[in-house]
TORVEX-961241 format. One line per 4 residues: number of its first residue (from 1); their letters; for each residue x, y, z of N, C-alpha, C, O. Coordinates in steps of 0.02 Angstrom, whole numbers. Example, Ala and Ser with C-alpha at 12.3 -4.5 7.8 and 13.67 -1.06 7.14 Angstrom:
% residues 2
1) AS) 660:-284:390:615:-225:390:660:-165:390:712:-166:423; 642:-112:354:684:-53:357:645:2:394:670:57:402
//
This chain:
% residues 169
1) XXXX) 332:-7093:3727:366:-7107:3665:438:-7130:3677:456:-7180:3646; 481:-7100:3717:515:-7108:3737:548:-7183:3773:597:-7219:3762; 507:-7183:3809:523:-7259:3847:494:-7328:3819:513:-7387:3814; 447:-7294:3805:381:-7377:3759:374:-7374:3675:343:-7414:3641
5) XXXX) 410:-7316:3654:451:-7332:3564:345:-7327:3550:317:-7357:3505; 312:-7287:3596:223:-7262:3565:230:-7202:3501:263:-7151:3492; 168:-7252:3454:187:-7203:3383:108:-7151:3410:59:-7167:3444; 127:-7090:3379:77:-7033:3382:-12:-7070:3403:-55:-7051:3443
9) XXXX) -11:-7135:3351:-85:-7152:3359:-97:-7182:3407:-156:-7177:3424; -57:-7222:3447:-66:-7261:3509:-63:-7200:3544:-119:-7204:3568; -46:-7159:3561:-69:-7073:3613:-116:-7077:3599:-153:-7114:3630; -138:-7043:3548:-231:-7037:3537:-275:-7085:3546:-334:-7078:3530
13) XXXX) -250:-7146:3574:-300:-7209:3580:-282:-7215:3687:-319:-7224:3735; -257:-7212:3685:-243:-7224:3774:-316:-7184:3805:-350:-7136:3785; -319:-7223:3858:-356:-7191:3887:-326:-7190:3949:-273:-7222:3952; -355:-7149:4022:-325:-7179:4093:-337:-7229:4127:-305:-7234:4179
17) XXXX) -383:-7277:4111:-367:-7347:4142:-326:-7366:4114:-301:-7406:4154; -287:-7368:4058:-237:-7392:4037:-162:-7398:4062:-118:-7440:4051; -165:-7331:4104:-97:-7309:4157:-124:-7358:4189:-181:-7369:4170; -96:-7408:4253:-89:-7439:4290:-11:-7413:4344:41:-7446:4348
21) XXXX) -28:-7347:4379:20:-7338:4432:53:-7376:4479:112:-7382:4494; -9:-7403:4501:34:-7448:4562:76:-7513:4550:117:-7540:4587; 49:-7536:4467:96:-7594:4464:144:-7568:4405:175:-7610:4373; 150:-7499:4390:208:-7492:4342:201:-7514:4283:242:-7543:4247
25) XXXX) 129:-7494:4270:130:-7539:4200:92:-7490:4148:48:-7458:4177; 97:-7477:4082:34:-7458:4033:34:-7509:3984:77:-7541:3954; -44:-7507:3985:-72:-7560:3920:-75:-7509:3846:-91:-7449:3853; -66:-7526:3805:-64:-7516:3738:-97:-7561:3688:-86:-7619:3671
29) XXXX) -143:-7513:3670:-209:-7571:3648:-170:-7586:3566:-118:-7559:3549; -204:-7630:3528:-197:-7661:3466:-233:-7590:3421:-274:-7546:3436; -196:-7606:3364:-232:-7545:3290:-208:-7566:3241:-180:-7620:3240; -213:-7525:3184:-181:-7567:3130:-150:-7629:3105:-177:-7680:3084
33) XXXX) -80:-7613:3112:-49:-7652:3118:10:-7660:3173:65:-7687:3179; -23:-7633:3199:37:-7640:3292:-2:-7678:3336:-50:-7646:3356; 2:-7741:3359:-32:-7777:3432:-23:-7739:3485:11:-7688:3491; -65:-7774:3534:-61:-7748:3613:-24:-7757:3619:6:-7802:3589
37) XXXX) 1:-7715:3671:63:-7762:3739:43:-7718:3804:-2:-7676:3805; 85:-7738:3856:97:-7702:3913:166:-7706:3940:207:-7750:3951; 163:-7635:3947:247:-7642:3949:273:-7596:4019:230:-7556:4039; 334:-7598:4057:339:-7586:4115:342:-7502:4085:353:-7480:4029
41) XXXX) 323:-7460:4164:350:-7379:4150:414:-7360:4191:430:-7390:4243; 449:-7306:4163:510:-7293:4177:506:-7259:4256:461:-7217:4265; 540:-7272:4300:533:-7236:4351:527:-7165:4356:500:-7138:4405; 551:-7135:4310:550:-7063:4321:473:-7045:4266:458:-6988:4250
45) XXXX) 451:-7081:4255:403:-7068:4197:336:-7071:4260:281:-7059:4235; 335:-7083:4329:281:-7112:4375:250:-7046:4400:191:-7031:4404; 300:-7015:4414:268:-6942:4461:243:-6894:4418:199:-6856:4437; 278:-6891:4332:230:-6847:4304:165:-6905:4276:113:-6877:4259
49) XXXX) 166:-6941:4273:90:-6975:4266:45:-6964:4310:-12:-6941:4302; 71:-6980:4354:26:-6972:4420:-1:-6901:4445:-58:-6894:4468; 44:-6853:4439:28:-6773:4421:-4:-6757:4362:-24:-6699:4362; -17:-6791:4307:-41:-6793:4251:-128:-6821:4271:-178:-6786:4262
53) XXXX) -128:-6868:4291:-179:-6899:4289:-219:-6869:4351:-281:-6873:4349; -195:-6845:4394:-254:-6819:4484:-260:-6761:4479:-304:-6727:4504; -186:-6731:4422:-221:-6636:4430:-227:-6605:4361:-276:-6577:4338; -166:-6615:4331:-166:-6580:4257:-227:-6590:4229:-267:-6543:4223
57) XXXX) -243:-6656:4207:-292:-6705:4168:-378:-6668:4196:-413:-6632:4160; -394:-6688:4261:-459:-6649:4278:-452:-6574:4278:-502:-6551:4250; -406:-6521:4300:-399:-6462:4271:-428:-6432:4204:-471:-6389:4194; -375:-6480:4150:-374:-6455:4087:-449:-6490:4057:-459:-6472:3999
61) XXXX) -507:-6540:4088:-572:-6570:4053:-607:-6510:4104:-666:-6524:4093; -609:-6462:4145:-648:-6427:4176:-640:-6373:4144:-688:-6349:4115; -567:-6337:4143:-563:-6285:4101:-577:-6268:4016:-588:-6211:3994; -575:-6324:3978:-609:-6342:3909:-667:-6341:3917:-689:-6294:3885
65) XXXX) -727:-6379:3955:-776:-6390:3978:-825:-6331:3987:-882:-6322:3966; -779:-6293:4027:-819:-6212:4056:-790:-6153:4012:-821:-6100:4012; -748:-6159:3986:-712:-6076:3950:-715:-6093:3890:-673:-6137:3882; -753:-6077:3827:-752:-6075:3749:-745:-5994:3708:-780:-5966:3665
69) XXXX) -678:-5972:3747:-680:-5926:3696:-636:-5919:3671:-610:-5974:3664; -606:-5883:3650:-560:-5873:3588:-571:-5912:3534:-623:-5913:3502; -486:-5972:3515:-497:-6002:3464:-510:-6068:3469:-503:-6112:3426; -538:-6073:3547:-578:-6149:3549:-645:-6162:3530:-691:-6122:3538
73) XXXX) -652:-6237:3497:-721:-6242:3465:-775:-6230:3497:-782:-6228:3558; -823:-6220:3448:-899:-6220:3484:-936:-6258:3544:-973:-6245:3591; -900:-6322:3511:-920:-6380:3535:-876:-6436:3556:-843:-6467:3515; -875:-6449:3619:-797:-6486:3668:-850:-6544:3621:-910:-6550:3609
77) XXXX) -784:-6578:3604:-783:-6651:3572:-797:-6697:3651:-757:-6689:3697; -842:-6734:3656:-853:-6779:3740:-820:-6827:3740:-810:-6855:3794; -790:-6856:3674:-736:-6906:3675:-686:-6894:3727:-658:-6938:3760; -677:-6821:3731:-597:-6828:3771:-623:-6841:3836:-574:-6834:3872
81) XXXX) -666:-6854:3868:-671:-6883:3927:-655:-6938:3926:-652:-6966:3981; -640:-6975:3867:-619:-7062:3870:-553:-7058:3867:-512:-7097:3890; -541:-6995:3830:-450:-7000:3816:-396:-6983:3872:-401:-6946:3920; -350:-7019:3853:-277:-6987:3914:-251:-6934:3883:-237:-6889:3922
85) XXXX) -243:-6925:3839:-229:-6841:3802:-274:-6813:3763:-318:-6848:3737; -269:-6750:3753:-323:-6728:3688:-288:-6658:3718:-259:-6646:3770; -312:-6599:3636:-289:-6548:3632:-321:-6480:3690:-378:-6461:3700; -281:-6465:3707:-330:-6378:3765:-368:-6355:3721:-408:-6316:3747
89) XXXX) -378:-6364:3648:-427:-6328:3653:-500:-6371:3651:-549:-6339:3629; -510:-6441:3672:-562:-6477:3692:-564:-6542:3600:-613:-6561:3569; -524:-6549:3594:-510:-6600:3529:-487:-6649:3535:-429:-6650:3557; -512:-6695:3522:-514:-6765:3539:-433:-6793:3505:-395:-6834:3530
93) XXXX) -424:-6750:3434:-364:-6759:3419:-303:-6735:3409:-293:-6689:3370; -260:-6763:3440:-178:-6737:3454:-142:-6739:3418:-88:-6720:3440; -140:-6757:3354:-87:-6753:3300:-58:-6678:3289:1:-6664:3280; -106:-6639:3291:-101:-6557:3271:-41:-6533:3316:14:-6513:3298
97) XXXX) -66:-6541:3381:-24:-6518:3446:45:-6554:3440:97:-6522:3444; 44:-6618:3431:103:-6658:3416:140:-6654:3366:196:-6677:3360; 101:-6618:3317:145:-6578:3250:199:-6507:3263:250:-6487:3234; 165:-6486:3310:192:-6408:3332:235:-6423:3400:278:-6382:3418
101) XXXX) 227:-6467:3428:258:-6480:3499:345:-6502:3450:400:-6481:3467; 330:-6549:3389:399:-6583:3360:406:-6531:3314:462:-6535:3291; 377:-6488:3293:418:-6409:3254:442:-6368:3295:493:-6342:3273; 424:-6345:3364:482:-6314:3403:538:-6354:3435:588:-6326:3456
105) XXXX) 527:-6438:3438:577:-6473:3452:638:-6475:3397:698:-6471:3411; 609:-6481:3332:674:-6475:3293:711:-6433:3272:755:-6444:3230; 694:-6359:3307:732:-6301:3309:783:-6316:3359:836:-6289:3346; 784:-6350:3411:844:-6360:3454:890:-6436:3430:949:-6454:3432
109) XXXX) 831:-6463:3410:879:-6534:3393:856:-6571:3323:821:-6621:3316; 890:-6522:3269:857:-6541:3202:856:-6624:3186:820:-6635:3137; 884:-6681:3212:863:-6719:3188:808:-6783:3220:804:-6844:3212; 769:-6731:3262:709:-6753:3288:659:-6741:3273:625:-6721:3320
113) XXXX) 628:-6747:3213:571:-6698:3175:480:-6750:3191:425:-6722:3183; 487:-6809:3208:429:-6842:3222:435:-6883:3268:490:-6879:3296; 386:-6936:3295:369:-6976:3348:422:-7015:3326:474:-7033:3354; 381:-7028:3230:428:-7092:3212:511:-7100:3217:543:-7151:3204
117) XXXX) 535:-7043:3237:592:-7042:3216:636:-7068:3281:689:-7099:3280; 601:-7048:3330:609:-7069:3423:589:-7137:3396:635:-7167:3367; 530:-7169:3397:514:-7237:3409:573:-7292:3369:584:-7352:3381; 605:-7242:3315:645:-7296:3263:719:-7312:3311:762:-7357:3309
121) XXXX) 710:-7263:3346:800:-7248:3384:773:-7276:3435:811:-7324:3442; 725:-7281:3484:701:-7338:3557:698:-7413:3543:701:-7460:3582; 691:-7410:3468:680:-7497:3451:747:-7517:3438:767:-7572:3457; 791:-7471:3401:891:-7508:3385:891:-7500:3450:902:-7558:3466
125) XXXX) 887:-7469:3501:923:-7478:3551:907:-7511:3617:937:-7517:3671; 835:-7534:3589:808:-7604:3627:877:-7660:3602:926:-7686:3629; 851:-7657:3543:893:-7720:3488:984:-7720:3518:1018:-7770:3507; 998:-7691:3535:1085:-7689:3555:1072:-7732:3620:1114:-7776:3630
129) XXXX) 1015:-7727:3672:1014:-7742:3744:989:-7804:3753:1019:-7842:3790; 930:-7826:3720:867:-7849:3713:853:-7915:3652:870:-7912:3593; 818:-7975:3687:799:-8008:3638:768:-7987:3596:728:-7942:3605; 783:-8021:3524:755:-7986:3482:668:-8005:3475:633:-7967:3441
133) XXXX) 635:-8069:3510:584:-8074:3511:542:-8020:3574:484:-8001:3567; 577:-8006:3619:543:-7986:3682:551:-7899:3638:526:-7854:3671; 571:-7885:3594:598:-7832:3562:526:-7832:3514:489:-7783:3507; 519:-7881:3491:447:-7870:3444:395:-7873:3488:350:-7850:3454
137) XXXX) 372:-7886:3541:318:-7899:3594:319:-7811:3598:284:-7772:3566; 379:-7793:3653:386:-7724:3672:360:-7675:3589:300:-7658:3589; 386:-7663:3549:369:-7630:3477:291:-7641:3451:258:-7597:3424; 269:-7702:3462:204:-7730:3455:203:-7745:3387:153:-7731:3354
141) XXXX) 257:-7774:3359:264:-7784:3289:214:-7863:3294:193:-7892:3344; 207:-7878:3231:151:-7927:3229:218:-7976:3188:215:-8038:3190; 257:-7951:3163:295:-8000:3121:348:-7981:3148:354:-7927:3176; 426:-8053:3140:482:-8039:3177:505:-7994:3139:531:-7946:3169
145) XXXX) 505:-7991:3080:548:-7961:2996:539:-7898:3020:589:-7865:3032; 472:-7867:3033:473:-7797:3047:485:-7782:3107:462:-7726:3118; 516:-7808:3161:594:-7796:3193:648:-7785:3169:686:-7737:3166; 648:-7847:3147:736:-7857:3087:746:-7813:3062:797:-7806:3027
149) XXXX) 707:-7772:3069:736:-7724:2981:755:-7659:3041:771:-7606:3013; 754:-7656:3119:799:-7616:3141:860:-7635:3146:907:-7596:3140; 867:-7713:3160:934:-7710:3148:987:-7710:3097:1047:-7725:3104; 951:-7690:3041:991:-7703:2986:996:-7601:2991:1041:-7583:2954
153) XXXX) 974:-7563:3014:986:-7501:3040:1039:-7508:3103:1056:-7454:3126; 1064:-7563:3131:1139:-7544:3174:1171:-7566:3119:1212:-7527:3094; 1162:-7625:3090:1215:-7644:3047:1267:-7604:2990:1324:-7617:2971; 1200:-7525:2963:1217:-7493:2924:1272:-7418:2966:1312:-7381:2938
157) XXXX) 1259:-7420:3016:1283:-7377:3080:1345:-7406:3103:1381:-7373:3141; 1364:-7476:3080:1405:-7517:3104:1472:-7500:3022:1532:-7489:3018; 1419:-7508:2976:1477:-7494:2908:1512:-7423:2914:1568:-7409:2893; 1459:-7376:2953:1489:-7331:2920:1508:-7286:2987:1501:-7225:2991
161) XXXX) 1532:-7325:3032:1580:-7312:3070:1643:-7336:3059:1696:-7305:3065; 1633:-7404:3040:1684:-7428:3000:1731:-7397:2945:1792:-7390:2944; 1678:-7379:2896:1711:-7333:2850:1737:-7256:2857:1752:-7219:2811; 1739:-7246:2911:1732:-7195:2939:1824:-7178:2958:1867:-7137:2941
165) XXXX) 1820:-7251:3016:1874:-7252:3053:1915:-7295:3029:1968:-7299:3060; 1910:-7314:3003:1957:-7376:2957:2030:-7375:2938:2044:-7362:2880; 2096:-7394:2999:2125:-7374:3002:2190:-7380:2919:2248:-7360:2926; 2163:-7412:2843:2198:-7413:2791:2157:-7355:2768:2151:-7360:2707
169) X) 2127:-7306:2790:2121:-7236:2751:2159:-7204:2747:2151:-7152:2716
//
């Protein structure tokens, strides 16, 4: 989420061919209204993938697989063998976990309450560095406008710093 501005549903759609380690790359398939792309991974983002994908990942589909008790379902959903994430307790879907993972996050940093709220702050701050077309490729926006309309989010960051500091106050 962090580095590739990925909304909650592109997680739940990845699978692990999609990581590409050796060339630094993940694909991000098309949905709605977001296109593909492929976009580079952050260097420090490589070693937990890679620890993610050879140990965590087969661990946690063996241990779902073989242990159903407590408050895991009856029945392991077999989807998550296609998926790159899914929930411990054998659920194909991660929104739930990703609901509770960003409710103990916004006890330390209240104004981080969703994915969306990271992906809106990775895309202005593509937009400060970054063409603004290679900026809609990376976002997977299908239209330039729904780029644009982050930068009209520095612009408003721009007034009201302005108004802020404005040295005839």
């Amino acid at each position: 989420m962090i580095y590739q501005a990925v909304t909650t549903e592109e997680l739940s759609i990845l699978e692990p061919g999609h990581i590409r380690l050796k060339e630094g790359k993940i694909y991000i398939p098309a949905h709605d209204k977001i296109n593909s792309r492929t976009l580079d991974l952050d260097a420090s983002q490589m070693l937990g993938l890679q620890e993610y994908l050879l140990i965590i990942r087969p661990r946690m589909l063996t241990h779902t697989t073989l242990h159903r008790g407590g408050r895991k379902p009856a029945a392991i959903d077999p989807v998550i063998t296609e998926k790159l994430f899914f929930s411990e307790r054998g659920s194909s879907r991660i929104k739930p976990s990703l609901y509770h993972i960003f409710k103990k996050i916004k006890k330390h940093y209240p104004k981080i309450g969703s994915g969306m709220i990271i992906r809106h702050t990775v895309i202005a701050e593509w937009l400060k560095t970054i063409d603004i077309r290679k900026v809609q490729y990376m976002a997977g926006h299908r239209y330039v406008s729904s780029t644009e309309r982050y930068n009209v989010m520095n612009l408003q960051e721009l007034k009201d710093s302005l108004n802020k500091y404005h040295p005839l106050k």
